[in-house]
N, C-alpha and C positions, 0 to 999 in steps of 0.2 A: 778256741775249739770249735769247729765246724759240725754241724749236723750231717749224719753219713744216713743215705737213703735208704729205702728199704730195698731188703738181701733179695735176689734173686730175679727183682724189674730190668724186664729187657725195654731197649731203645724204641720209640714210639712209631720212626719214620728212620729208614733205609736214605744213603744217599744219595740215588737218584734222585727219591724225593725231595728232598732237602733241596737239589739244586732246582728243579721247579716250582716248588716256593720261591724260592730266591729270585728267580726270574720275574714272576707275576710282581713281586714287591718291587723291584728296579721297575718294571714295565709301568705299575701305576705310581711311581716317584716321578716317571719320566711326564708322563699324562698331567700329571699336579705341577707338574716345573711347568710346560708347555701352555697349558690353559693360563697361568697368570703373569709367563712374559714375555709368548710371543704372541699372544689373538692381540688382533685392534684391542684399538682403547676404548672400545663402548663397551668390552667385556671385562676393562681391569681390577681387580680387586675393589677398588673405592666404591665404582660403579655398581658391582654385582651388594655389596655391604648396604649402600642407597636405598636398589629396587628392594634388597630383604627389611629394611624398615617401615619403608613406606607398605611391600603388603602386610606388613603388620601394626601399623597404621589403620589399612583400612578396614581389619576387622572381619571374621568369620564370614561377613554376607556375600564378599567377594565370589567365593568358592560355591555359593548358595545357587541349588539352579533355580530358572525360572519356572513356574509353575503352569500346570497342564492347560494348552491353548483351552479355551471355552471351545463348545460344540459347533460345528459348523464356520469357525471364525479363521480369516487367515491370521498368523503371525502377526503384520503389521498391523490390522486395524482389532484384533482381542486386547480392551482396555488392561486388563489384568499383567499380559504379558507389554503393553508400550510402559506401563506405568514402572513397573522390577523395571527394566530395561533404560527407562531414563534413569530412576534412580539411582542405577547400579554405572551408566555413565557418567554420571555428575558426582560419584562418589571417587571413582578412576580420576576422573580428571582435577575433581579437589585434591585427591593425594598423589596421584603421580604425573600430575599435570607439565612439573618442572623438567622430569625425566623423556615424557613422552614425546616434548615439545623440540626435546635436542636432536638435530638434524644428524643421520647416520654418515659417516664415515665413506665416502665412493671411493669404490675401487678404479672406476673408470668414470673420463669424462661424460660419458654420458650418463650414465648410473645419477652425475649430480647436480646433471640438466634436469632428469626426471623428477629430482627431488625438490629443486628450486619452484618447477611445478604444482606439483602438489604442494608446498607452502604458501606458494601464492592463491590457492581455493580457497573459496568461503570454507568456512565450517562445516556447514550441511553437505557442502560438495566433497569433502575429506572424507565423512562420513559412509558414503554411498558404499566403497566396497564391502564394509562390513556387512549391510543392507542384502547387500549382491550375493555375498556368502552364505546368509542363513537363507534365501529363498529356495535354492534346489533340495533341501532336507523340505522344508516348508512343502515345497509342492510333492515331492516323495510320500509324506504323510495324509496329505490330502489324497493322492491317488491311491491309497491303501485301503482308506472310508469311507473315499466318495462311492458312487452307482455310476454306472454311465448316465444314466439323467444329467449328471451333475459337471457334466463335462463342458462344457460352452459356460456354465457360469465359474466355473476355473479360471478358462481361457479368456475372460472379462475380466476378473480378479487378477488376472497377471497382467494383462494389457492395463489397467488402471497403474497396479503397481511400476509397469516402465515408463511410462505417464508423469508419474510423481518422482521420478529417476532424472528428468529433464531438470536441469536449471538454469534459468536465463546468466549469461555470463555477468558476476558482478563489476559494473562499471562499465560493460560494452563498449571495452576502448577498441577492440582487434577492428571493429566498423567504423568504428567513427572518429579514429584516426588517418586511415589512408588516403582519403580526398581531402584531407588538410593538413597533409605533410607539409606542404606547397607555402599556406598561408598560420603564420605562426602566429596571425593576430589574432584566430579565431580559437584556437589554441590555450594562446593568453588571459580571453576572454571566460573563457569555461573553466579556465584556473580560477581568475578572480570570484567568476561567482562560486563555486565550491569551498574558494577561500570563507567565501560570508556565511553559505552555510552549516562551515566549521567553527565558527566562530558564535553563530546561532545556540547550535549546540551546546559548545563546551561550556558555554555561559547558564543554561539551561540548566544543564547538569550540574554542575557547579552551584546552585542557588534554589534551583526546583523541582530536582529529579523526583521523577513518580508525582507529581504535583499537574496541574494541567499546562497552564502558562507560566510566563516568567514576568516580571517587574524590571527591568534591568537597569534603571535609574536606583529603584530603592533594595534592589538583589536579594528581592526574597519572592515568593512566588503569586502570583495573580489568583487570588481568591475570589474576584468577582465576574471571572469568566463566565459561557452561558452552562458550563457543566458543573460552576460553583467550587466547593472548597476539598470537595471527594478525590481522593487518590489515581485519578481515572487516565494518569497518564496521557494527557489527549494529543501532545506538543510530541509525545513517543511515538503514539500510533501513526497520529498524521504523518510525521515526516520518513519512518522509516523508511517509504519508498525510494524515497529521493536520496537519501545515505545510498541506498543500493544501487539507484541508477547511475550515482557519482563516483562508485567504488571506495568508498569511505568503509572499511572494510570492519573496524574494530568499533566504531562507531555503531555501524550495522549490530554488528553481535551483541554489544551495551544493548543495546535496545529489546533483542530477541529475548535476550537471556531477564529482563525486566517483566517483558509479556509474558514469559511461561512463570516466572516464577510469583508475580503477583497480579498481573491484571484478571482482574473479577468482577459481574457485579450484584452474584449472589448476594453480599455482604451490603449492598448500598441501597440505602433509600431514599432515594432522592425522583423528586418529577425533573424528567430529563427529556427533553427532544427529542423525538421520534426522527425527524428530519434533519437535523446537526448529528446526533449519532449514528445514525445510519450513512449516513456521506461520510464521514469525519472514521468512526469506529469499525464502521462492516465493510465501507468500501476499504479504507487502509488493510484490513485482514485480506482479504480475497486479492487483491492486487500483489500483496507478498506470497500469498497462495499460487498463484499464479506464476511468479518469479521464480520461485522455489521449492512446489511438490511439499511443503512444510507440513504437514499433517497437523500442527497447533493451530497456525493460522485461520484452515477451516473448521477447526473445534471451537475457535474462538469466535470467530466470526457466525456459525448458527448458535451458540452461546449466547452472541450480544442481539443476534436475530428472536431469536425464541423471547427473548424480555420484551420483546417490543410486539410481540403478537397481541398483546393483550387491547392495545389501542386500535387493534381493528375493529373489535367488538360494538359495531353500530350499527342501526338499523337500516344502512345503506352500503356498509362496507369501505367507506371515504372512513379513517383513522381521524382519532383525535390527534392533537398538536403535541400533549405531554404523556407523561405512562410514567408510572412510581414502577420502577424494577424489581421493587422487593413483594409489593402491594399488588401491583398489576391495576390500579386503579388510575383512571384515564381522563380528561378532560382538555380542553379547547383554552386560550389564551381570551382572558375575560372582555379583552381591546378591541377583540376580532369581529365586528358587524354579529353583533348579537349570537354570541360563541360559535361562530364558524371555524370551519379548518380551510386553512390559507393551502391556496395551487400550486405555489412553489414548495411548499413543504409535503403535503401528500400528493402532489403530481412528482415527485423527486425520489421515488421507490425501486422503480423495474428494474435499472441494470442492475442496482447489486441484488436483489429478489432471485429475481429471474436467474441472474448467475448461483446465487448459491441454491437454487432448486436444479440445477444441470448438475455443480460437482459433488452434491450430496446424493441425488438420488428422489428427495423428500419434493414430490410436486405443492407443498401446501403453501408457500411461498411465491411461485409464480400466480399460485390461482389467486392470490390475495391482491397481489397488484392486477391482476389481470381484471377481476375487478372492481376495481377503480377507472381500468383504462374503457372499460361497458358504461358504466356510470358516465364518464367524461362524453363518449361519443354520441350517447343516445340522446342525453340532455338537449335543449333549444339554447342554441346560441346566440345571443343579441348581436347582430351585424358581422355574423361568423368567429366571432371574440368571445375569448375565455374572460370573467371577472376572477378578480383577486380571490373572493370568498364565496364558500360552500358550504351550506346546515350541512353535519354529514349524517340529521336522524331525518331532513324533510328531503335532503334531497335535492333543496332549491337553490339559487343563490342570492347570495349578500349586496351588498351595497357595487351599485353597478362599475366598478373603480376596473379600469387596464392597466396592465403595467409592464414591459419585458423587462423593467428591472426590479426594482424588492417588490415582494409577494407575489409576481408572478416567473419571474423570467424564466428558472432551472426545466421548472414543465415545459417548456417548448422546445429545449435543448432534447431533453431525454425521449420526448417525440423521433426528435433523430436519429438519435445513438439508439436507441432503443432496436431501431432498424438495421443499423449498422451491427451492431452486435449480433445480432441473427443471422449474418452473413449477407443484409441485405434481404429477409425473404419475410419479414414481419411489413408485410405491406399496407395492415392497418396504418402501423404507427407512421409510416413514409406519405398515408392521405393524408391523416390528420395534421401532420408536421404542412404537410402545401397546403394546407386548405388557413390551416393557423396564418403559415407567414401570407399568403395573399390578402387574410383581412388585414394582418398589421400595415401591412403594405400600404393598403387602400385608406386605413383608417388612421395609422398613427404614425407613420416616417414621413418625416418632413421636412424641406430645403430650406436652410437662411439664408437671407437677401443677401449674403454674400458666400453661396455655396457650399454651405455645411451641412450636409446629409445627418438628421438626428432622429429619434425614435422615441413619440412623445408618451407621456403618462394621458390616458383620456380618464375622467372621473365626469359619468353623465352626460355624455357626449360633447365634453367640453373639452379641447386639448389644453394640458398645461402647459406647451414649450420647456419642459422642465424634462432632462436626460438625469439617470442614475449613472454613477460609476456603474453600481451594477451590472447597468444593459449595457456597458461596454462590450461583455464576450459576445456579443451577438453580431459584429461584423465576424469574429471567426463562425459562428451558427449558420451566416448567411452561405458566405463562401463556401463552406463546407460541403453543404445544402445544395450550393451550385456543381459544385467539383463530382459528387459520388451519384448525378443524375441529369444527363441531359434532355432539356424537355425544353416545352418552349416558356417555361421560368428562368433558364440558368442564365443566361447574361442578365438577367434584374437581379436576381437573386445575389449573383457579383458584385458587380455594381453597388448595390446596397451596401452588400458585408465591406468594400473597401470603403464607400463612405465612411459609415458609420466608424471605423477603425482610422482613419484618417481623423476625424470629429473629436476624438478621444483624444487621439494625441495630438490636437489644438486645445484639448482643455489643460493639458501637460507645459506644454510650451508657454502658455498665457501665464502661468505665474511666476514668480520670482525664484520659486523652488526647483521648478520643473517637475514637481509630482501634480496630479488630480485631484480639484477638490471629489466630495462626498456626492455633490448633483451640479449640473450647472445648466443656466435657463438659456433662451432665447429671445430677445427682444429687440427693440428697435435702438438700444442702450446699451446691449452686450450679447456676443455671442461666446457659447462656448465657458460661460465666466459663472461660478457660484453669487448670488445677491445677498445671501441671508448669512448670519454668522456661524448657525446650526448645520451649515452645506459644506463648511471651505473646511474641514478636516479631512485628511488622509489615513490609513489605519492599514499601511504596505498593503492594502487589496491588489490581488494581480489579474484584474479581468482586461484591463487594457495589452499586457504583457502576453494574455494568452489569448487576443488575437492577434497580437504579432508574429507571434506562433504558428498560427495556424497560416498564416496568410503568407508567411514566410514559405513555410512547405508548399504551398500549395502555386507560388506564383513564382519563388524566388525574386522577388525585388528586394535589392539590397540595402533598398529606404528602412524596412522592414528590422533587419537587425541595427542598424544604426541607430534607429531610434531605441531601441532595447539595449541599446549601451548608454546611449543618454541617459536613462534610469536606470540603470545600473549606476555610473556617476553620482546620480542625486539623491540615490536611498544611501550611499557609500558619505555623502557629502552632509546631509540634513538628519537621516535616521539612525546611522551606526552609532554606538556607543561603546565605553571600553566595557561592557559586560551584554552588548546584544542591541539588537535594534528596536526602534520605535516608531510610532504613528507619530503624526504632528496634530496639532489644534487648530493652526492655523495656515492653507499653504502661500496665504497669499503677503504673509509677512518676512522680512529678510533674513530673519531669525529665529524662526518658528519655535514656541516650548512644543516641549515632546511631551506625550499622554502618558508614557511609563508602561506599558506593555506591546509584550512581545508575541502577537497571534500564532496559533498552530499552522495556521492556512500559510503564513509569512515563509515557514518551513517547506509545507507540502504542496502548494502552488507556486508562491510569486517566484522563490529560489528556484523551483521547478522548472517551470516555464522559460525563466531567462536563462538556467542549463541548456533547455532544449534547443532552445533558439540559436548557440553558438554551436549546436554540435551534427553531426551527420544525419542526413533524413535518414540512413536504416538504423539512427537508436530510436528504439519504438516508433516503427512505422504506421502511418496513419490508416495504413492498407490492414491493419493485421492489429491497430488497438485503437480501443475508444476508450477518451477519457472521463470519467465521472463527474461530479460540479466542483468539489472538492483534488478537481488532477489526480486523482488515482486511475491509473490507466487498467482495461478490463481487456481483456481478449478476445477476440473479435471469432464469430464461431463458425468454421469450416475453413479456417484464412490461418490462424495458430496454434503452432502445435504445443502451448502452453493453455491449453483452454483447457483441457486436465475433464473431460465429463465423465460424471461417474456411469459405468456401464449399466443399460438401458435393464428393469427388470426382468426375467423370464415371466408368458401368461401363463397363468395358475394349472392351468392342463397340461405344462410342460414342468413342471416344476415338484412333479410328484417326489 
């Protein structure tokens, strides 16, 4: 028995209607067939199931806007809004990172030329369009609130902003392949050293990531570095340059992605080097600052600046040696000629000072070196010579000791560059630098009776005949010095610098290793050769390397890289190990034991330098960068357009 409706209900829908329904229901049957089997495959059913887990996954914040820019602030630099914004990227790419990462579908060959492109970019470089996109809202907003006052510092604001849009191309092969098509040995060469310091790394990581150095004999991490047992990453910072210059691309990112998410040194109390961290920590930031518009880099780098302000705090403005980061409490190494501050460590400041008062904006940094660099000039100079040591509360100095290599050398270098970096127009530092090398000249380089141009220690007007590895860079200082001024110094000045670089790699050649000892004297009994047993270690220092470097650019003799392959061979032959390389103890043995660590500088210099050396003069040109003591290359100012300065402020009368 069926249920009979109720009496008298007429029909809802006519059948016209009916058949218009009917249509609409076939038209979206056909809509729903169509989406799941004819679109590409990036849209098929599995796929579309995926991205709905993963945004479910990632959790209501996704959909969460960012909150209201702060007053006056652009987009990119309001902390409030980078901070949502990284977070909310690092949340994307934890959860749909597998999704995002898979290469679309081209319709056309060129469509998946452009795509191979964009895969092959850094990260940051990937990044940019997004960047590109929110800025015309960004500046729409801003001309809504600003005043016309406020117009030129817009137009500053967005010139900085296309500024930090620049990235030096990772790995700079497009240059410095073309003029070595030709010769595939040099080629070879720049492999094998990248090969080593892939090999550096992955051993690194592998045994002591987020640690400073490495142990690679006993694979666990170097605790007795001079930055101690603190998580301070130093072997990350140092090197990242040189992953980037070598286009080690994932490597790079390991790295990046270490520095934002834990280096700090809020948290650390440790007395640290004012003068190792700042070379090693602030110059590696700004050097990647520089590469890549990174905005962490120089948060990082006045970060690791601002800890160390505290050590200027002296009644002469000359920095103590150490500074507790957490404390701010400062003092002088107790060894040092009656607590003085040593010239290679507070004369080792200005470029990166100086540079990060240009792209931040904050002049209090330059003035702090600057000085130093009053202090240095006014003082009496005994026989136109710097000593080792400096009271930095009387003012005076220390024990009357010369040196171009340990404890003073880096100060004489940064006399240069310091110049160089200004574009050439810091003409203080360009006297100082000639006035420096003419007394060394007069008073400490000296010929052995069989021709070997060397550059002695004087302690009391007494020469030692005793060379530093050290003062090895200083044939490249010389030449350098000659090349970017001609005067009636520059053929001495030459001169010199290839001695001296020649000298060096007589101390190489002399032993059985073919590396350098730690010093080696002069006498009527040996030239060129370490005497003492405290001298004949090696510890991969590349200050020999990075005057082959420079001497190479500079003159093209092809003695210059040959001998840079020679070591290359012999760190390959006596240092390598299967988890990372080593110093030696002894180089004048056939068999040298190795000391078990693996220096950051190993990373960020010696590998550095012998990259350069097989690769094209336009990767980082000497016209357009200068390199800090530590090889972090700085950019040279009104010469690259990677010098990134932060726009000049408005005066206060304009600025209503």
């Amino acid at each position: 028995m069926y249920r009979i409706g109720p009496i008298g209900r007429k029909s809802n829908f006519h059948s016209r209607e009916k058949c218009l329904i009917g249509l609409v229901l076939v038209t979206l049957c056909f809509l729903c067939f169509g989406g799941i089997f004819l679109l590409p495959d990036n849209f098929g059913s599995e796929r579309v199931l995926r991205v709905y887990k993963h945004f479910q996954k990632a959790g209501p914040e996704i959909f969460i806007p960012a909150p209201p820019l702060a007053a006056h602030a652009p987009r990119d630099e309001d902390p409030h809004f980078m901070g949502d914004r990284q977070r909310l990227q690092q949340k994307i790419i934890a959860e749909l990172g597998d999704i995002l990462d898979e290469p679309q579908v081209a319709a056309v060959a060129a469509a998946a030329s452009d795509a191979a492109g964009a895969a092959a970019a850094p990260a940051v470089q990937q990044e940019q369009p997004v960047q590109q996109e929110t800025q015309p809202d960004v500046a729409q907003q801003q001309q809504r609130v600003s005043s016309a006052d406020d117009t030129t510092h817009n137009q500053q604001q967005q010139q900085q902003q296309q500024q930090q849009q620049l990235k030096l191309p990772m790995g700079m092969s497009k240059d410095s392949t073309a003029d070595h098509a030709a010769d595939a040995g040099m080629e070879e060469k720049r492999l094998k050293v990248k090969e080593m310091m892939e090999h550096a790394w992955h051993n690194y990581k592998l045994y002591a990531w987020g640690k400073n150095e490495l142990r690679p004999l006993s694979q666990r991490p170097h605790s007795g570095s001079i930055f101690g047992s603190y998580d301070l990453g130093a072997t990350i910072v140092d090197g990242l340059d040189t992953l980037y210059i070598m286009g080690l691309e994932k490597e790079y990112k390991e790295g990046r992605d270490w520095i934002e998410r834990k280096f700090s040194l809020d948290n650390i109390s440790a007395e640290l080097s004012v003068f190792e961290t700042n070379i090693r920590f602030v110059g590696g930031m700004l050097t990647l600052y520089a590469f890549t518009g990174d905005p962490l880099y120089k948060e990082k780098a006045q970060h690791i600046a601002d800890k160390l302000l505290p050590a200027f705090q002296t009644p002469t403005g000359i920095p103590y040696a150490l500074v507790n980061t957490k404390t701010g409490m400062a003092k002088n190494y107790g060894w040092a000629s009656g607590g003085s501050s040593i010239l290679s460590e507070f004369g080792t400041l200005h470029l990166e000072f100086a540079y990060l008062s240009d792209i931040t904006g904050n002049p209090l940094y330059r003035e702090r070196v600057q000085t130093i660099r009053q202090v240095l000039k006014e003082i009496e100079k005994p026989k136109g010579l710097y000593p080792n040591f400096l009271n930095p509360k009387t003012g005076k100095w220390g024990q009357l000791h010369m040196s171009l290599g340990a404890l003073g050398d880096s100060y004489y270098e940064y006399l240069l560059k310091a110049w160089l970096q200004s574009g050439q127009t810091d003409e203080e530092a360009r006297d100082m630098y000639d006035e420096a090398m003419l007394a060394i000249m007069d008073n400490m380089v000296r010929t052995s009776p069989n021709g070997l141009t060397y550059v002695s220690d004087l302690k009391f007007d007494r020469l030692e005949h005793k060379m530093d590895h050290l003062a090895c860079f200083s044939g490249g200082l010389f030449a350098l010095g000659a090349a970017t001024r001609q005067n009636e110094h520059t053929d001495k000045y030459m001169e010199v610098g290839k001695g001296i670089t020649n000298t060096c790699h007589e101390s190489y050649v002399r032993t059985p290793t073919q590396l350098g000892p730690e010093a080696f004297r002069f006498s009527d009994a040996a030239e060129a050769r370490a005497l003492r047993s405290q001298e004949k270690y090696y510890i991969l220092r590349p200050e020999t390397f990075e005057s082959y470097f420079v001497l190479w650019r500079l003159t093209h003799d092809q003695k210059y890289r040959d001998w840079g392959w020679e070591a290359v061979q012999a760190l390959e032959k006596h240092c390598r190990t299967a988890h990372g390389y080593c110093g030696l103890r002894n180089v004048y043995q056939q068999e040298p034991q190795k000391d078990d660590v693996q220096q950051s500088f190993f990373l960020a210099e010696t590998l550095k330098y012998l990259y350069l050396l097989f690769s094209d003069d336009s990767v980082l040109p000497l016209d357009e960068w200068v390199f800090n003591t530590e090889a972090h290359p700085l950019p040279i100012k009104g010469a690259n357009i990677y010098y990134r300065q932060a726009p000049v402020p408005l005066p206060a009368s304009n600025a209503s």
